[in-house]
C-alpha positions as CSV (number, residue, x, y, z in Angstrom):
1,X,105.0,87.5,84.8
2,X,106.8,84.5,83.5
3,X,108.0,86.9,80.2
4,X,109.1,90.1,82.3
5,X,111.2,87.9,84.4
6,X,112.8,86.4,81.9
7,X,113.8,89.4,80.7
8,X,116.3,89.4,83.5
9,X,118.0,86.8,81.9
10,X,117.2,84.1,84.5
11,X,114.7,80.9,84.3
12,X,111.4,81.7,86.7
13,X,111.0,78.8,88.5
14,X,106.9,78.3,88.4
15,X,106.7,76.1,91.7
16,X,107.6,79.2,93.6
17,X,104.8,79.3,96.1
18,X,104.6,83.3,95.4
19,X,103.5,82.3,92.1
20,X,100.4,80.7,93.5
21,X,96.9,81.2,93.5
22,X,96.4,84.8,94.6
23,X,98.2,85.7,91.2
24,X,94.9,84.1,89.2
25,X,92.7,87.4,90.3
26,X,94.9,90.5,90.8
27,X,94.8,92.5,93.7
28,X,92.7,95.2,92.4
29,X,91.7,97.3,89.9
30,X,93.3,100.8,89.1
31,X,90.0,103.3,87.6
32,X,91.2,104.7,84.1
33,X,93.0,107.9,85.5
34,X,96.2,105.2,86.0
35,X,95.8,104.4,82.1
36,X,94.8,108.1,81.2
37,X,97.3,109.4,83.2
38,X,100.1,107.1,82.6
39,X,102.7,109.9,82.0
40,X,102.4,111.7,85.1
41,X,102.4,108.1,87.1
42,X,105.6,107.3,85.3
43,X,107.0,110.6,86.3
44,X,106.6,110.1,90.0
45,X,108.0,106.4,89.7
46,X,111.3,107.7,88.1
47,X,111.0,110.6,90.2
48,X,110.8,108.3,93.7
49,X,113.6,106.0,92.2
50,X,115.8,108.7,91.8
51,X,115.6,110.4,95.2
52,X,115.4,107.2,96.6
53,X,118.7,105.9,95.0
54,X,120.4,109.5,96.3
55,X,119.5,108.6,99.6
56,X,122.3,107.2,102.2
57,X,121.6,103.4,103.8
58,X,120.8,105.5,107.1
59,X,118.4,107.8,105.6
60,X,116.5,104.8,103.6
61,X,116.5,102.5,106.7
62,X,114.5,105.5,108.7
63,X,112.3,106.1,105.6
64,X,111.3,101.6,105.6
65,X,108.8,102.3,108.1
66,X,105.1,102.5,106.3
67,X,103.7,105.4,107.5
68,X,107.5,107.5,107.5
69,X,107.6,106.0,103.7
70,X,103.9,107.2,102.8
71,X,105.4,110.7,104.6
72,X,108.3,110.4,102.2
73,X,106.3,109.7,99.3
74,X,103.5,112.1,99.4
75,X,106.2,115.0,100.1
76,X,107.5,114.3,96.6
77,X,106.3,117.2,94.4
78,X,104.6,114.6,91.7
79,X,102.8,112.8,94.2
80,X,99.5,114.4,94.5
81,X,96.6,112.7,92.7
82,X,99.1,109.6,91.9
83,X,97.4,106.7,92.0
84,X,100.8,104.8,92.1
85,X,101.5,105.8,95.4
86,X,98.5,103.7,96.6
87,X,99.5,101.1,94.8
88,X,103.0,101.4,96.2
89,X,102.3,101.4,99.8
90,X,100.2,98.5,99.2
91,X,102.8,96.7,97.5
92,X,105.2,97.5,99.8
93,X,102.8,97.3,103.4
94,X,100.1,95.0,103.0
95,X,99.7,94.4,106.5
96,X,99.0,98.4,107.0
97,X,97.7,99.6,104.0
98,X,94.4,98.6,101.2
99,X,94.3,97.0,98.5
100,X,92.9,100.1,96.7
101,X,94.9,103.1,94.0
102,X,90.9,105.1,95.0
103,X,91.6,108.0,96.8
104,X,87.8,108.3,96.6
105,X,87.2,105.1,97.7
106,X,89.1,105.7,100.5
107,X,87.6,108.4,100.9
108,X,84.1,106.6,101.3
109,X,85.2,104.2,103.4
110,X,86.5,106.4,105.7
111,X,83.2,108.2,105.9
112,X,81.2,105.3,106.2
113,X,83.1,103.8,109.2
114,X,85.2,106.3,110.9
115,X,82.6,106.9,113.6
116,X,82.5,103.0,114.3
117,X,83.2,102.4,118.2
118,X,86.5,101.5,118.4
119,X,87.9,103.3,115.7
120,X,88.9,106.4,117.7
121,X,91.1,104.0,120.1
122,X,92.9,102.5,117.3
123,X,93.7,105.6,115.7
124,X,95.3,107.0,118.8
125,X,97.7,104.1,119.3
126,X,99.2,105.6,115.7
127,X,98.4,109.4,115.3
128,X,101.6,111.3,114.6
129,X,101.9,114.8,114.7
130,X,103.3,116.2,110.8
131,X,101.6,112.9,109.1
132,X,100.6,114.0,105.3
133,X,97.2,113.6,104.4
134,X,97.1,110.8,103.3
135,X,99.4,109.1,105.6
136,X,96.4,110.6,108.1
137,X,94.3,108.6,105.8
138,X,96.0,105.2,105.8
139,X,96.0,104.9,109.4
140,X,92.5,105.8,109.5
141,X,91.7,103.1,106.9
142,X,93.8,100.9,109.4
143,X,92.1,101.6,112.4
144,X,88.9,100.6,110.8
145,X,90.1,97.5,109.5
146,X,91.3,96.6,112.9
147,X,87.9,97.6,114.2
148,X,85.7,95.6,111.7
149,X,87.9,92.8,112.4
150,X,87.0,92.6,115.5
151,X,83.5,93.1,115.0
152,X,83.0,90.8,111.9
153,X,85.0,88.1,113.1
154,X,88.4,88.0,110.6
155,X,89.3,89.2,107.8
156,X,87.5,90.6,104.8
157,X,87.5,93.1,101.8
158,X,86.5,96.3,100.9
159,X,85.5,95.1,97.6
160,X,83.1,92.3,98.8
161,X,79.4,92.8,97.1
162,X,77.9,93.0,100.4
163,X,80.7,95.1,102.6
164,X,80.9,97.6,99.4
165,X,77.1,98.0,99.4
166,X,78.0,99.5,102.7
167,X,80.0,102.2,101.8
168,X,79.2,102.5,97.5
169,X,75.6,102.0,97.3
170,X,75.7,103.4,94.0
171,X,78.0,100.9,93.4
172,X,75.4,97.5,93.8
173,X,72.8,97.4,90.9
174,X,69.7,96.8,92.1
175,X,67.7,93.6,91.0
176,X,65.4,93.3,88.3
């Protein structure tokens, strides 16, 4: 971090508090289709820069909302199968959107839980008519959060051994 910001020119000041712990882990991990794929993930980052830049103030101010950015996004044509864009709206929404670049993750998790009581209600508070897929998606993964919260009493990840055991069981090796 501290050598990319200094390629602005400019001293990073290390007792920034953003600079803190949660930089020791990451936030995830991107599967090897980011790495494989690279080009095609580059292409939709200059491709989303560029239409975002032609943009006026008014239209990017209406397009700052999460889900009507995700809508945005996901109606660029290099979008699909981007594993950037999940990264993105994370980025950019943590408080609405997972830690995860795994449409099929997301995919599982959804499965998994979407038929928890509670869900439903959640999800109703935020449906949208002319959402994207994957905006559809988000929310989903949103209500369920909400939902678990409840239920689990705070916070917690996707990624923990025992909540991924949940939805991944192929994912947590048996003992020998």
């Amino acid at each position: 971090i501290q050598r990319v910001w200094e390629w602005s020119g400019e001293p990073l000041d290390l007792s920034n508090p953003w600079l803190g712990s949660a930089l020791d882990t990451g936030i995830g991990a991107a599967n090897p289709g980011l790495s494989n794929y690279k080009d095609a993930e580059l292409a939709l980052i200059v491709a989303a820069t560029c239409a975002w830049r032609a943009m006026s103030p008014e239209e990017r101010v209406v397009k700052s909302d999460c889900w009507a950015f995700g809508n945005w996004v996901d109606s660029l044509p290099r979008s699909k199968g981007r594993q950037f864009r999940h990264i993105w709206m994370y980025l950019l929404f943590p408080d609405e959107c997972e830690p995860s670049s795994s449409e099929n993750h997301k995919r599982r998790i959804i499965k998994c839980y979407k038929d928890t009581p509670g869900v439903a209600d959640e999800l109703k508070a935020m449906d949208q008519p002319g959402d994207s897929d994957r905006v559809r998606g988000d929310k989903l993964l949103l209500a369920i959060r909400r939902t678990l919260e409840k239920s689990r009493g705070g916070p917690f990840s996707f990624y923990e051994p025992a909540m991924r055991a949940e939805w991944s069981p192929v994912a947590v090796q048996p003992e020998k």
